[in-house]
C-alpha positions as CSV (number, residue, x, y, z in Angstrom):
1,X,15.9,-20.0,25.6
2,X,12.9,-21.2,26.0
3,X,9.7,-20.2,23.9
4,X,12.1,-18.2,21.5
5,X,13.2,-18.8,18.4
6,X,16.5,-18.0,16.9
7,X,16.3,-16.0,13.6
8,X,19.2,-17.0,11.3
9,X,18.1,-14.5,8.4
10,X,15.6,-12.7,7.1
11,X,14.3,-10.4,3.7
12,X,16.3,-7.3,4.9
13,X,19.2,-9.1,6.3
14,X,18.9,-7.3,9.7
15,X,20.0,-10.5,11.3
16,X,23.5,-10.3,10.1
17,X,23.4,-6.4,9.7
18,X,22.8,-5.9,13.4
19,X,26.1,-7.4,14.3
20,X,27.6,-4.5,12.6
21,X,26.1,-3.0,15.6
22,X,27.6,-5.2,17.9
23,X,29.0,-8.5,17.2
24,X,27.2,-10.4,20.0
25,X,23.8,-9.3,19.1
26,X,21.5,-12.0,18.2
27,X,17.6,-11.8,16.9
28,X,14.8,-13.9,18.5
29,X,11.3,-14.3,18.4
30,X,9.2,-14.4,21.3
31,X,6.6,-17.1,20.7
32,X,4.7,-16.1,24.3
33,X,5.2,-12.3,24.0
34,X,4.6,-12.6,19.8
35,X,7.5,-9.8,19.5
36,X,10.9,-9.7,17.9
37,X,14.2,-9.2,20.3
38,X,17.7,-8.4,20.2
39,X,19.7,-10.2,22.8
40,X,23.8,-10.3,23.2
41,X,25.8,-13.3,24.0
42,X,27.8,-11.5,26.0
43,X,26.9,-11.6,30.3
44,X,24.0,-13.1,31.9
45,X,21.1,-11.8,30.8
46,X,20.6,-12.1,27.0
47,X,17.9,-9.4,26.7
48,X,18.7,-6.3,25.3
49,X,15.9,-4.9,23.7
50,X,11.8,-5.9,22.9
51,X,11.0,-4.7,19.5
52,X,7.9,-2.6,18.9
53,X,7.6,-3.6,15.1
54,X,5.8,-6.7,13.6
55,X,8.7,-7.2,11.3
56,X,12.4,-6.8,11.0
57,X,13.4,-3.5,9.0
58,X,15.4,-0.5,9.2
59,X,14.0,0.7,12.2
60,X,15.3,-2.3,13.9
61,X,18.6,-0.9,13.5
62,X,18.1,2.3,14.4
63,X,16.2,2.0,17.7
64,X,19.3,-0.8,18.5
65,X,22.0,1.8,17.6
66,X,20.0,4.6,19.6
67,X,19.1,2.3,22.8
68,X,22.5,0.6,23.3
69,X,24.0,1.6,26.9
70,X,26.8,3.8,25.7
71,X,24.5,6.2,24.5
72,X,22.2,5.7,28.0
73,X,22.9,9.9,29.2
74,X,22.0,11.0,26.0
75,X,18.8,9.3,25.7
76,X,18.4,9.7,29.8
77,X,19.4,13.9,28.5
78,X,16.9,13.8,25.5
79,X,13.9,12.6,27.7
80,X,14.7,15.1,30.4
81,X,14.5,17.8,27.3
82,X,11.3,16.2,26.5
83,X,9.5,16.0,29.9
84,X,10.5,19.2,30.9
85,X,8.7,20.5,27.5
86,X,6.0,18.6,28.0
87,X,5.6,20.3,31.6
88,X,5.8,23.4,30.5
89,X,3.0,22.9,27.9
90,X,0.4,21.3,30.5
91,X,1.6,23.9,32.6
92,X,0.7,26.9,30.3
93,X,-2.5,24.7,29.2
94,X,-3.8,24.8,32.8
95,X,-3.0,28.4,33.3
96,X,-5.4,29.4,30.2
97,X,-8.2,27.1,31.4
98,X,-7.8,28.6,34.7
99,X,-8.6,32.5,32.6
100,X,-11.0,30.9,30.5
101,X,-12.8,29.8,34.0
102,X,-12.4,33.0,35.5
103,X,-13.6,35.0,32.3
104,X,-16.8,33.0,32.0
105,X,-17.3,34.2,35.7
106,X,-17.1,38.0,35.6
């Protein structure tokens, strides 16, 4: 893997914790993208999952528990929850700008 570095250990011990996730997953870091990742030994592609934190924590482990594919419908589920909310709230936001448009009219 070019341009990557493998991460043997680190402060938190997320290296070795996160294969209490899954035993194939493996930490890099991206020298080109300057980004952490979580990649699995196991099929072709290695990539699994681009970090959005500057350092390896707790979060680490949680976004990888949350993001791996056997929980894909609930998080698929969650941000259908979440869109249709946030239709609903643009929706009722246009309807009072709409009155507010048509009160400053009369």
């Amino acid at each position: 893997m070019k341009n990557q570095i493998l991460l043997n250990g680190d402060p938190c011990d997320i290296c070795s914790r996160i294969k209490e996730i899954d035993e194939n997953y493996f930490i890099t870091f991206n020298l080109l993208e300057n980004r952490f990742e979580v990649h699995s030994c196991e099929g072709g592609d290695t990539l699994c999952l681009c970090l959005p934190y500057g350092q390896l924590d707790e979060r680490t482990l949680d976004k990888t528990r949350r993001t791996r594919k056997e929980n894909a419908d609930k998080m698929i589920e969650q941000m259908d929850r979440e869109n249709e909310l946030l239709r609903q709230r643009l929706k009722t936001q246009a309807i009072e700008q709409i009155r507010e448009v048509i009160d400053e009219n009369k």
